[in-house]
VOGU-3710 file (C-alpha; in Angstrom, 3 decimals, decimal comma):
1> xxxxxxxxxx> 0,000/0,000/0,000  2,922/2,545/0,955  4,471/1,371/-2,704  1,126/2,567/-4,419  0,720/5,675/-2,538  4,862/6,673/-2,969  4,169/5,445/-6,758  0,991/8,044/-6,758  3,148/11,051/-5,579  6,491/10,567/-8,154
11> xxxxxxxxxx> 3,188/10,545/-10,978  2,138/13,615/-10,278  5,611/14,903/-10,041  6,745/14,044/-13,248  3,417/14,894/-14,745  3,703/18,271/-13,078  7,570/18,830/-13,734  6,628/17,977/-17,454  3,966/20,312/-17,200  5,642/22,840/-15,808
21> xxxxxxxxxx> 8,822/22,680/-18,415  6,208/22,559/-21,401  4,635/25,971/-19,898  7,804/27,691/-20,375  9,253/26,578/-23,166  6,471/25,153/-25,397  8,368/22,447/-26,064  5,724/19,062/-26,699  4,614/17,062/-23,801  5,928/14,064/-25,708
31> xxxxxxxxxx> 9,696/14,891/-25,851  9,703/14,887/-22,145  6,932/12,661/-20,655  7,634/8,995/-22,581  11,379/8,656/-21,566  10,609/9,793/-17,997  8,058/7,158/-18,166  10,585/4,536/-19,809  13,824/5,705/-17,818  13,174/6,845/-14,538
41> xxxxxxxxxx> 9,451/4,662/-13,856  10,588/1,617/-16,162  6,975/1,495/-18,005  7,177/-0,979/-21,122  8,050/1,351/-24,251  4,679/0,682/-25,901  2,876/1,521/-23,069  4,553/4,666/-22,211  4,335/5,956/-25,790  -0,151/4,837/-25,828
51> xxxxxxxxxx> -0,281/6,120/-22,236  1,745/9,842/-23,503  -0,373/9,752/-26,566  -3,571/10,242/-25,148  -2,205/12,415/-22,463  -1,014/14,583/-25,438  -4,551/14,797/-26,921  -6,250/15,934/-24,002  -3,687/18,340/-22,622  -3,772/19,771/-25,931
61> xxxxxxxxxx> -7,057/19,925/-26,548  -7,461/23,085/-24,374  -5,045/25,244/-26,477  -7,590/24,609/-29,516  -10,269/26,438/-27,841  -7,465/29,312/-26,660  -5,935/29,381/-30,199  -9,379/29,092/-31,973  -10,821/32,204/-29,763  -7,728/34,078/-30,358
71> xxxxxxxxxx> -8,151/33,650/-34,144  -4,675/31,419/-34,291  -5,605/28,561/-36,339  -5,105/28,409/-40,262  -7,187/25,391/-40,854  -5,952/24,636/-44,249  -2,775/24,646/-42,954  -3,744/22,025/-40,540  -5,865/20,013/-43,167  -2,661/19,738/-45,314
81> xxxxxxxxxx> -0,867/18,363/-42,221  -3,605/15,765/-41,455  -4,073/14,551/-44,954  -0,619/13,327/-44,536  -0,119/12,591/-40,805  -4,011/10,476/-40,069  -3,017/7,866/-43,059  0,987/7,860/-41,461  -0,404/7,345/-37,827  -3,227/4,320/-38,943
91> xxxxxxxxxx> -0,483/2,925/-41,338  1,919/3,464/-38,418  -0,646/1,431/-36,204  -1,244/-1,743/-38,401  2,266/-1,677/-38,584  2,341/-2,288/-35,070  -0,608/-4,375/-35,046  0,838/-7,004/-37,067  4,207/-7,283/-34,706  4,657/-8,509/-31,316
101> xxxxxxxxxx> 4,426/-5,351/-29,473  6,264/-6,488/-26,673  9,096/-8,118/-28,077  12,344/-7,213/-28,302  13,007/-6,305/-31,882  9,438/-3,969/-31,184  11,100/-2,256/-28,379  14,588/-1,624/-30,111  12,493/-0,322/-32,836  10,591/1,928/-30,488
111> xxxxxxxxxx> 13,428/3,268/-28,217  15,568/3,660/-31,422  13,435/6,146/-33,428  12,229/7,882/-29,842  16,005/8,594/-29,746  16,471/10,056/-33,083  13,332/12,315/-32,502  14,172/13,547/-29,368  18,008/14,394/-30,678  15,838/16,179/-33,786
121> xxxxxxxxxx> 14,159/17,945/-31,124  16,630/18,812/-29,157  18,399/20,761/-32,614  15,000/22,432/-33,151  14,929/23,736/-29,181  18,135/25,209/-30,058  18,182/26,487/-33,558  13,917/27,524/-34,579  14,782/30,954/-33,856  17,293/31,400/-36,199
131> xxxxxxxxxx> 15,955/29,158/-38,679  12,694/31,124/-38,632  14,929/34,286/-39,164  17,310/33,131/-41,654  13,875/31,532/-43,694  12,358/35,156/-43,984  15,652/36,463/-45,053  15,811/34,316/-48,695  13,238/32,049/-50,958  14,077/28,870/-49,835
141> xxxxxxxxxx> 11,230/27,264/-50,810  9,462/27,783/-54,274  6,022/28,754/-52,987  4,009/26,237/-55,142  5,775/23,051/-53,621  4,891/24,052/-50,212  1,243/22,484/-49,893  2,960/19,223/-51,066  6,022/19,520/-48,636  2,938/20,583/-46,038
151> xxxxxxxxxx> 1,583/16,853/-46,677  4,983/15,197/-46,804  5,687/16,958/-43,599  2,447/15,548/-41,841  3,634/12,085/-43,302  6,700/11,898/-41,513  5,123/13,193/-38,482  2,109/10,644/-38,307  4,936/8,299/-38,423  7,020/9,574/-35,571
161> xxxxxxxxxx> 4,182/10,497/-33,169  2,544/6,920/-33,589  5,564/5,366/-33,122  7,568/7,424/-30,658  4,875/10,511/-28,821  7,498/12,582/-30,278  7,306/15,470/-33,190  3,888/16,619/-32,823  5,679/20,030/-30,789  8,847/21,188/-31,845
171> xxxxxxxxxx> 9,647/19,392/-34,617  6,575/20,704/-36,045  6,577/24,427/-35,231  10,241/24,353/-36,655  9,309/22,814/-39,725  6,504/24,838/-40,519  8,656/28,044/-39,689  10,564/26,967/-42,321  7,717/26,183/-44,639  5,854/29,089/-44,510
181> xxxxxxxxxx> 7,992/32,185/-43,064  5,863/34,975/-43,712  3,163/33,643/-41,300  3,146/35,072/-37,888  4,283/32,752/-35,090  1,472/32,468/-33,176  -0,552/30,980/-36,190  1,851/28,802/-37,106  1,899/27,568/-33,322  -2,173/27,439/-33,036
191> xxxxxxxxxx> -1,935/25,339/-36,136  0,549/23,065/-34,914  -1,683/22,502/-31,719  -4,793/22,484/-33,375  -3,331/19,453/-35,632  -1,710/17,356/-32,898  -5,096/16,902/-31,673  -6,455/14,688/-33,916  -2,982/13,091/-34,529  -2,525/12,376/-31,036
201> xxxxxxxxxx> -5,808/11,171/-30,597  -6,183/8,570/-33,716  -2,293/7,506/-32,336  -3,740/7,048/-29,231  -6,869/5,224/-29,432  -5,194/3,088/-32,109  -2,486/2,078/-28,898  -5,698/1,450/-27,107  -7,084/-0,901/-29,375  -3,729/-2,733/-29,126
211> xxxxxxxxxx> -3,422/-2,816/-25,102  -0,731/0,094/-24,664  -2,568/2,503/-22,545  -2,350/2,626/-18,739  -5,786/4,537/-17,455  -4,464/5,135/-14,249  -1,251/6,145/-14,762  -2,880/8,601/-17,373  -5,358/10,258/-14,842  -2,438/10,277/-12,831
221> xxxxxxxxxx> 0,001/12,492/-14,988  -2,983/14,795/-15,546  -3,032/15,948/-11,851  0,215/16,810/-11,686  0,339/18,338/-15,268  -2,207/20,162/-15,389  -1,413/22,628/-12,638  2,409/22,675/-13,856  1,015/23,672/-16,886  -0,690/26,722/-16,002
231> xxxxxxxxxx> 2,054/28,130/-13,573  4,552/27,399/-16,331  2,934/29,989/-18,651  2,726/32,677/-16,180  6,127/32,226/-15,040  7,299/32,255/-19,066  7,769/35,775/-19,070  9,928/35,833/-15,539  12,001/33,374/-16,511  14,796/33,653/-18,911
241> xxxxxxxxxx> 13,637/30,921/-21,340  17,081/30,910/-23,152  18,598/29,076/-20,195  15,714/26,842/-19,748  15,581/25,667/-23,274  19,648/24,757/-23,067  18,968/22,906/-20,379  16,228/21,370/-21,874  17,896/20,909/-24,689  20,859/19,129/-23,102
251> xxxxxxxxxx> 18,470/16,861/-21,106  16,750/16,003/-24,574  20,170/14,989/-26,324  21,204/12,990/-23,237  18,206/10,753/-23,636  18,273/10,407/-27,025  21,334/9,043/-27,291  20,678/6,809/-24,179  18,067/5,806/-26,583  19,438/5,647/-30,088
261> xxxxxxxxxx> 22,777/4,654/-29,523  23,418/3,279/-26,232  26,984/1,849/-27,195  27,796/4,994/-27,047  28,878/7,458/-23,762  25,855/9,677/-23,380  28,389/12,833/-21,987  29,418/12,711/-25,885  26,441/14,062/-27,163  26,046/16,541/-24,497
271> xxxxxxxxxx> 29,657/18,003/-25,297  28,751/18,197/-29,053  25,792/20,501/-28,219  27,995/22,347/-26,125  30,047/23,384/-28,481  27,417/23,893/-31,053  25,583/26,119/-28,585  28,836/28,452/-28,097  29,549/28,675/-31,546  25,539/29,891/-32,038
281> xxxxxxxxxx> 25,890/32,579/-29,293  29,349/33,528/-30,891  28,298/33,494/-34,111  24,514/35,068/-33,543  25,909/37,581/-31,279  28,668/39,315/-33,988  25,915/40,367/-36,638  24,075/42,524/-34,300  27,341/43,820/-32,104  28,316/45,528/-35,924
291> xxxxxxxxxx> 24,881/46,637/-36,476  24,422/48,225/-32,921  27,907/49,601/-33,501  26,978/50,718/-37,361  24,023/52,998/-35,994  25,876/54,364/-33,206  28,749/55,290/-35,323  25,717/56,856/-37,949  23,953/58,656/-34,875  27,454/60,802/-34,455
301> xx> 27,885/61,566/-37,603  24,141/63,240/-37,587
//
């Protein structure tokens, strides 16, 4: 009984530390909740990634409403996504269906491309700033591709959420960033939300259907997350987010590689990001040190 009741509390921990983190960065539920639930809890793979899924669909079901109020949503935008990512996820799922879920090759599969997602995500924690930035700054993209790319896009998530929880977040935003630069952020991140919805939610009552979602443990996470949520996003603005998403960010490639490439020392990957995240502040920081010293140098000439 004391197990249960000890096993109660570290729940709603981790649901509300996960809560809390995705409050103040915006980073995805997914990137953060499954390997807690896999590493630190030991919950099968499968079951962790069903259980996360619908955990996903509900959490995120409340920023449609705040998105759709605040006029945030482009819904063609997130019909393009879906008419790639809803056949990925069910194709994803039969995929699934047809192996044994619980064996070994199943899990290797699972923890393998959770790994490479949440290194992916870990890049886009770091870099969708400046990708967003440097997008706006050339054509990239020839505009008339982009509705297929959209569904391509949505393809290769329905794939990765299904099979990992991961993608639906910051993998997305990023992407779409990329994909259509002229769009104001906030749409592009109402959109995203609006279309992990339905992802999740097919993803996840697909894992239901096979056995991989743990209704307890789910109600559970939603106690704690819930309220970690909502202080996370009014302590956004107090908190310099920079820091937090390094961290984050470090925490993500850590993971991953536990993940992905176990052979390997984890501190490796978290040295690599190290450096790349010096040489970004070094090499971010000298552009606008000339401009800033550009207009002074203009301002005493006038």
């Amino acid at each position: 009984m004391a197990g249960l009741i000890v096993d109660f509390i570290q729940y709603i921990v981790a649901g509300f530390a996960v809560g809390l983190l995705v409050g103040l960065t915006g980073v995805g539920g997914g990137s953060l909740m499954t390997p807690i639930l896999l590493i630190f809890f030991n919950v099968k793979a499968a079951v962790a990634v069903g259980t996360d899924l619908l955990y996903a669909s509900i959490t995120k079901s409340v920023g449609i409403f705040a998105h759709g109020k605040l006029g945030n949503i482009d819904w063609k935008l997130v019909s393009l996504l879906a008419y790639g990512s809803i056949p990925a996820s069910i194709i994803t799922l039969l995929y699934l269906k047809d192996m044994n879920i619980a064996s070994d090759h199943a899990v290797a599969s699972i923890k393998f491309w959770l790994g490479i997602a949440l290194l992916l995500t870990s890049v886009s924690v770091i870099f969708r700033n400046q990708l967003a930035n440097l997008s706006k700054t050339g054509h990239w993209i020839n505009s008339k591709c982009v509705p297929a790319l959209t569904v391509i896009l949505g393809v290769i998530l329905g794939f990765l959420v299904t099979l990992t929880s991961v993608g639906a977040g910051a993998l997305g935003v990023t992407a779409l960033l990329i994909l259509y630069p002229k769009v104001n952020i906030t749409k592009i991140v109402g959109s995203d939300v609006a279309h992990a919805v339905p992802l999740t939610l097919v993803a996840g009552l697909g894992h239901a259907s096979l056995g991989t979602v743990d209704y307890s443990l789910l109600g559970t996470l939603l106690i704690g997350s819930i309220p970690g949520i909502w202080i996370g996003s009014h302590l956004s603005s107090k908190v310099a987010e920079h820091w937090v998403r390094v961290i984050l960010a470090l925490i993500l490639v850590y993971v991953g590689q536990k993940l992905a490439f176990p052979q390997f020392n984890q501190l490796i990957g978290m040295v690599v990001l190290l450096f790349i995240i010096a040489f970004k502040q070094l090499n971010f920081k000298k552009p606008k040190t000339v401009a800033a010293s550009s207009k002074a140098s203009t301002k005493t000439i006038k």
